[in-house]
Every structure is written in C-alpha cells, then in structure tokens.
Legacy VTK file of the C-alpha trace (Angstrom):
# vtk DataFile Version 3.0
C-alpha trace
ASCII
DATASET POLYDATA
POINTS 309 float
86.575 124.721 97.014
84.691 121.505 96.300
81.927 120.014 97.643
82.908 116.016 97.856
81.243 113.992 100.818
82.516 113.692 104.205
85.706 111.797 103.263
89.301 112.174 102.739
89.197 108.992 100.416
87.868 107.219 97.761
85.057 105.113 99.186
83.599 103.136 96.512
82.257 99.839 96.205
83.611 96.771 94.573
86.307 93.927 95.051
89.595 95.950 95.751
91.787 95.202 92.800
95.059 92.990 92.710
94.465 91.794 96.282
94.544 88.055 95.391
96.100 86.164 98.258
99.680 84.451 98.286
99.834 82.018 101.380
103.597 83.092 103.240
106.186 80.675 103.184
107.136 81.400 106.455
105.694 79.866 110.234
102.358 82.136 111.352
103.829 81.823 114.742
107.417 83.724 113.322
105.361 86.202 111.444
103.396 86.847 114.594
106.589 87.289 116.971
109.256 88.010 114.668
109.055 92.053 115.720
108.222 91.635 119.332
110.113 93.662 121.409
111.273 92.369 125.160
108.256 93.558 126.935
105.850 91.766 124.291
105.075 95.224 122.081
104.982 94.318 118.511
106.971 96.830 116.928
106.974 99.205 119.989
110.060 101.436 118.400
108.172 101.906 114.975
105.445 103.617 116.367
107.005 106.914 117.546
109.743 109.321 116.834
112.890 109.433 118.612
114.410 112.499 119.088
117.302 111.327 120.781
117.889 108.474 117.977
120.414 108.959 115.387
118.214 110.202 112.001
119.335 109.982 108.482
118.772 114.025 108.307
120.148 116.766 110.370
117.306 116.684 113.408
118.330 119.267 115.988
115.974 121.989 114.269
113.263 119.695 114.468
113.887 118.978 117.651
113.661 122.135 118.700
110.442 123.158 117.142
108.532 119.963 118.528
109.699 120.935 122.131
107.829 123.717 121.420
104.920 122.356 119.532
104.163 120.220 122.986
104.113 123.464 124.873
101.840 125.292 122.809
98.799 125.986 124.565
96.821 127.352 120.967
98.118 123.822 119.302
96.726 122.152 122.406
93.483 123.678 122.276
92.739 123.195 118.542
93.920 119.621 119.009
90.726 119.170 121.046
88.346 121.554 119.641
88.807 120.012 116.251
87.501 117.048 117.171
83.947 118.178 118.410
82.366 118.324 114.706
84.011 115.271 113.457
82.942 113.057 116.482
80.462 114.618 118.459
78.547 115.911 115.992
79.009 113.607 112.974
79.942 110.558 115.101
83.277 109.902 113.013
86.356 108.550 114.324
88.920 110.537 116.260
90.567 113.301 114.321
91.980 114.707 117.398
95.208 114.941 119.872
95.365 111.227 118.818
95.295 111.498 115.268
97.401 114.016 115.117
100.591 112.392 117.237
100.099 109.346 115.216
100.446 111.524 112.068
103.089 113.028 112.812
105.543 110.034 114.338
104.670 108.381 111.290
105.184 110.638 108.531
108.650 111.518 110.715
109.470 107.867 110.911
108.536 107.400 106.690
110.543 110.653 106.298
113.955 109.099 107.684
113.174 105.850 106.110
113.148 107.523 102.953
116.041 109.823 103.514
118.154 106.690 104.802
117.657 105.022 101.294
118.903 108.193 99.234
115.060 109.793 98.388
116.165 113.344 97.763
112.964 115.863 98.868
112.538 118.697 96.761
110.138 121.377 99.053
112.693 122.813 101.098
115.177 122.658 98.744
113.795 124.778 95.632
112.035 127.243 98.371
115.774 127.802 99.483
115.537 126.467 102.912
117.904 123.864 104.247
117.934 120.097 104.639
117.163 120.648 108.148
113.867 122.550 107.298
112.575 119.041 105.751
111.018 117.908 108.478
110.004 120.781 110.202
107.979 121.699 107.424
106.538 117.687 107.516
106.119 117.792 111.801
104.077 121.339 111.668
101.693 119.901 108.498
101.283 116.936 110.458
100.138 118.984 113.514
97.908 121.344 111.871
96.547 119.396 109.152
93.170 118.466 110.296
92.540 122.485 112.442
90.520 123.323 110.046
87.467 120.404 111.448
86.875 123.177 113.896
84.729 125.170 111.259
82.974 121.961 109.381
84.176 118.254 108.348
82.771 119.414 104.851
86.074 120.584 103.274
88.443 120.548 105.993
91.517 121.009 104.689
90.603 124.229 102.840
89.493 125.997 106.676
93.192 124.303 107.666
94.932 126.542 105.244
93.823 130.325 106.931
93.740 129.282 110.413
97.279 127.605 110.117
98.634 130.483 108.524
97.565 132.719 111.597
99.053 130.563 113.819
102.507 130.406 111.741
102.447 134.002 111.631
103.043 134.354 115.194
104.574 130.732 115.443
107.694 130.893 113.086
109.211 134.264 113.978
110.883 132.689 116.964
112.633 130.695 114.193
113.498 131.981 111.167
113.481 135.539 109.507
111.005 136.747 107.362
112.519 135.231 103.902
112.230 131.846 106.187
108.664 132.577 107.606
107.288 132.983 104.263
109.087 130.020 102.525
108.498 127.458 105.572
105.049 128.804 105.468
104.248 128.183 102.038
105.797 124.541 102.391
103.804 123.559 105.223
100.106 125.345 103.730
101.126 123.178 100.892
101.319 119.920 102.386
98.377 120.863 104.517
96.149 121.511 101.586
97.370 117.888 99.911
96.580 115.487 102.553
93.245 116.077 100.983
92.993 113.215 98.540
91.992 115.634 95.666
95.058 118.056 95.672
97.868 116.899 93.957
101.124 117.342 95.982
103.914 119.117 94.267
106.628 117.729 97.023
107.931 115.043 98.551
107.385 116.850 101.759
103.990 116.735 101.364
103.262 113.309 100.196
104.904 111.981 103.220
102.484 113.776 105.151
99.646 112.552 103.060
100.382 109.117 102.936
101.123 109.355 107.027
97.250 110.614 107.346
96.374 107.354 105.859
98.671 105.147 108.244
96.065 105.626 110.717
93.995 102.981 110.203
94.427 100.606 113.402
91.475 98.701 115.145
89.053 101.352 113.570
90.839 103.995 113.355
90.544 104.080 109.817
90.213 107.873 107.760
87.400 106.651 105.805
84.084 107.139 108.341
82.005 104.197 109.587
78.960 104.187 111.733
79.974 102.725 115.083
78.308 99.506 115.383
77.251 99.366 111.825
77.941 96.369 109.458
78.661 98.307 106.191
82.328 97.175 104.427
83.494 100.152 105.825
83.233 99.010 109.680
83.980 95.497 108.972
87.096 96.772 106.601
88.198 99.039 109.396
87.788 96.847 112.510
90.311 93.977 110.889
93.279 96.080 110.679
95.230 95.158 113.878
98.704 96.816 113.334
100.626 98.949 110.823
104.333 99.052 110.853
107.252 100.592 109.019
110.031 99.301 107.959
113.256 99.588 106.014
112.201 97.352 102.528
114.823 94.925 101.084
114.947 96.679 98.073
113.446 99.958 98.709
113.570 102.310 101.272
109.999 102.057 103.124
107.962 99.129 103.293
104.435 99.279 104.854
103.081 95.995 106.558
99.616 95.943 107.694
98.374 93.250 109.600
94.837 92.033 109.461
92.586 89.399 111.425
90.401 89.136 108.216
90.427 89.872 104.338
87.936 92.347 104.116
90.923 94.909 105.575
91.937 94.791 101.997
89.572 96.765 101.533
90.391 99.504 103.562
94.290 99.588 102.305
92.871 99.532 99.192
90.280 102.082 99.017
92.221 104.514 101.853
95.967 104.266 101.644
96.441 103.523 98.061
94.801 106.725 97.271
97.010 108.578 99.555
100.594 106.867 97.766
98.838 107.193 94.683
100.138 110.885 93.547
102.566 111.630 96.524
105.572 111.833 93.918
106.785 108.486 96.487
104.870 105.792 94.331
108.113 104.313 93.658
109.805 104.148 97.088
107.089 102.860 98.995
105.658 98.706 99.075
102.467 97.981 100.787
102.076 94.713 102.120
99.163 93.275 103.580
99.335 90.500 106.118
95.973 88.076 107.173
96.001 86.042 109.796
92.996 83.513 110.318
91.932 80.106 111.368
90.985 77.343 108.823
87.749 76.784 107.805
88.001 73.840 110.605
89.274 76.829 113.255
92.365 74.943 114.171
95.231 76.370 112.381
96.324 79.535 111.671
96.849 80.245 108.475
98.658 83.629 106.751
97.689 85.436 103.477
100.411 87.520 102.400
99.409 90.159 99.958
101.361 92.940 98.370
99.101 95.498 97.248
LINES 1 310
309 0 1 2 3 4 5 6 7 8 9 10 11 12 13 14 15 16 17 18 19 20 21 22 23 24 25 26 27 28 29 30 31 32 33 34 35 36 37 38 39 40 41 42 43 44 45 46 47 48 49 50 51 52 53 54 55 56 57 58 59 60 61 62 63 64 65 66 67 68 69 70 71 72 73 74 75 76 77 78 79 80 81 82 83 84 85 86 87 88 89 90 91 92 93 94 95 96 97 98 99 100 101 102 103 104 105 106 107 108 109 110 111 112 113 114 115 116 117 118 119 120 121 122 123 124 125 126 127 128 129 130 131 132 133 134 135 136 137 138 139 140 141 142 143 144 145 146 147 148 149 150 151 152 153 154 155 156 157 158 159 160 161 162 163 164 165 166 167 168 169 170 171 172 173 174 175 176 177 178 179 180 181 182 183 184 185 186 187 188 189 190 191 192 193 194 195 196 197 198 199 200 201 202 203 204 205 206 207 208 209 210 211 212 213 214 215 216 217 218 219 220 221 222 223 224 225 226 227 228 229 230 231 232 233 234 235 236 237 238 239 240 241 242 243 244 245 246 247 248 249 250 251 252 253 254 255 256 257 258 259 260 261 262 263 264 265 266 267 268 269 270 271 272 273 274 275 276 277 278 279 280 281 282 283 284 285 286 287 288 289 290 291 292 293 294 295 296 297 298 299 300 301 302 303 304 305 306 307 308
C-alpha cells in the first residue's frame, strides 16, 4: 500500500500536451443543438442506463442484480457514509450516492458501446463465468468502488477491497454458487482495486470501470480535488467542463465528447481522464474529443475549438 497524495490522478503542472486547437467546420449553433432532445436536455438518453433498452450483451442478469443493488439498505448506507471524510472533512468534491450512479450508468453505457462494436472482454470469460456476468461484475465495481473513503481518502481503494469483499460474501450467494461467488468476486475486487490510477488493470472489465470514474468531471465535479472557491488550475480546469457525452464513434466503437466553456478544461481531460484510458487495455477503442465554446476576443461571436486529445 502506497502513500501517494490525496488523488486518484496525475496532477501535475504544465501545458497539457497535444491539445492545440482545430477551429470545427461546422455552425456553433449545430454543435450546440445537434443532441438536444425534445424537452431541451442535451443528450438526456446518454446519461443513464436503460434497463428496458435493447443492449448489445445479454442484460437480464444485470438487471436483476441492480434491482437489488437499489434495495440494499448496507449499499445505501455506505453510499452516504463514504462521503463524510472526502467532503466534510477534507472539503473534496462529492464521492458519494452521486458519484457513484454516475459511475456506474456510464461505465454501463461505455460497456455496450464497446460490446456493440465487437470489443471482446476477457474478465469473465477466462474466470469461467458467462457473457452475462460482464456487466455485473462492471455495475457492482462501480457501486463499491469508492466504500473504502469511509476509513480515510489516503488510499481508498485499498480499504475498498476488504469491506467489499464482506459485503459480496453475503451479497452474491443469492446469485451464484460458490465456484461463481469466488470468481465474480475476484473480478469485481479487481476492478475495484484499478480505478486507482496506479494499479494496472488486467481486464477489460475493469478499465471500463476506471475510465467511467474519470467521466465524472461535469461543472466541478472533477476526480482531481480543488479548493472550493480557489483559483488554482485545478478549480478553473474543473469549473469549464459543462457536459460529457458518449457516443457511438465513426470509426470506433466509443467516442467521448467533452464540452467546455473555456480552454483551461484541457487541462482537466488531460491530466484526469487520459490517465484513466491510459492502461485500461481500451486505449485503442476509445477517442476523446474536446469541444470549446467561447466568444471572440470582441464577445460577439461564438466561436468552437475542436480538439481531439
């Protein structure tokens, strides 16, 4: 167990590299409205997971276990008391209920991306387990990722790994038999363990969930702490990302677009999310894009920097 500062990220200084802006081709107003749904939401159906959408993986399992995961009264209770240290008592951001639904609809919604464009995963599948265990194995590492706050911030994800395994102990018999208990539980301590930014995940399973922990990051909800109020490149970075959205990629199965009211949020993808692909054996299957909208240095036009990152 290390002892790195309070962060789940690189947070160095310096200008973010390969971040050079590309003005878009297309109207600001289009790439403003293009996603807008009829009641105004900008990408209101890529925020959350479906379960009674058609999937690109066999979801009834799933399904099943996050009926239950919503009526969990021990889930619900760590959900809030692992947010005391992180925000009450180090005056982070939210690492909370919040966080964790967030975390979880996204690394679902990355997960079907993926499996729609052909990504084969490999942590069910050499443990044995079925194609339907997938994302069961990504929902419950989403959920109990961050549990481990409720001893210190300092290390987190290494408290995550014993208290989540108590709770799967008396969680996953309901499910599966033994053989299954111990192989789901193993996948799922796994991709707990390598949201952390210095674990190196061994499946694709849990690099979805790690780069999902990173896809937090709107209106200063970034992973990387800031002091509220402060000016540091952290709280500037962190305050200009306005929304993040997922999407099916022309030529590769998930793109990430991150839209921004002002450059410096470059520096946030760039010091926070691209250390979370970086590593998550999805490199490849994943672009980043990184959308700025701003006035002109006269403040009448709107002008978009599109950069891919």
């Amino acid at each position: 167990m290390s002892d790195s500062p309070d962060t789940d990220s690189p947070d160095g200084d310096g200008d973010p590299a390969g971040s050079d802006p590309v003005d878009a081709e297309a109207d600001p107003a289009d790439a403003l409205d293009d996603d807008m749904d009829p009641d105004g939401d900008p990408d209101a159906d890529r925020h959350e997971y479906h379960p009674g959408q058609a999937h690109a993986f066999p979801d009834d399992r799933l399904n099943e276990m996050l009926d239950r995961i919503d009526s969990n009264t021990e889930i619900a209770a760590y959900l809030e008391a692992q947010n005391v240290n992180p925000v009450d008592r180090k005056g982070y951001n939210d690492h909370g209920t919040k966080h964790v639904e967030i975390v979880r609809d996204r690394a679902l919604r990355l997960y079907d991306l993926l499996k729609a464009g052909g990504v084969e995963f490999n942590g069910a599948r050499q443990q044995g387990l079925d194609e339907a265990d997938e994302p069961v194995i990504i929902a419950l590492a989403a959920t109990l990722h961050d549990i481990g706050h409720v001893v210190h911030r300092h290390d987190h994800p290494y408290y995550s790994i014993p208290l989540a395994a108590d709770f799967l102990d008396d969680f996953l018999p309901s499910f599966y038999d033994v053989p299954g208990q111990v192989r789901v539980k193993a996948e799922v301590l796994h991709a707990i363990l390598c949201h952390h930014t210095e674990e190196q995940p061994l499946t694709r399973e849990a690099g979805v969930v790690r780069i999902a922990d990173g896809l937090d990051m709107e209106r200063g909800r970034s992973r990387v702490p800031y002091e509220e109020g402060g000016r540091g490149i952290n709280t500037v970075s962190s305050q200009a990302i306005e929304r993040v959205s997922l999407r099916e990629g022309d030529d590769i199965p998930a793109e990430v677009e991150i839209r921004m009211n002002n450059a410096a949020g470059v520096y946030q993808v760039d010091s926070l999310l691209k250390a979370k692909i970086d590593g998550s054996l999805l490199e490849d299957q994943i672009r980043t894009i990184a959308i700025n909208t701003h006035r002109d240095d006269d403040g009448n036009g709107t002008i978009v920097d599109r950069i891919e990152l």
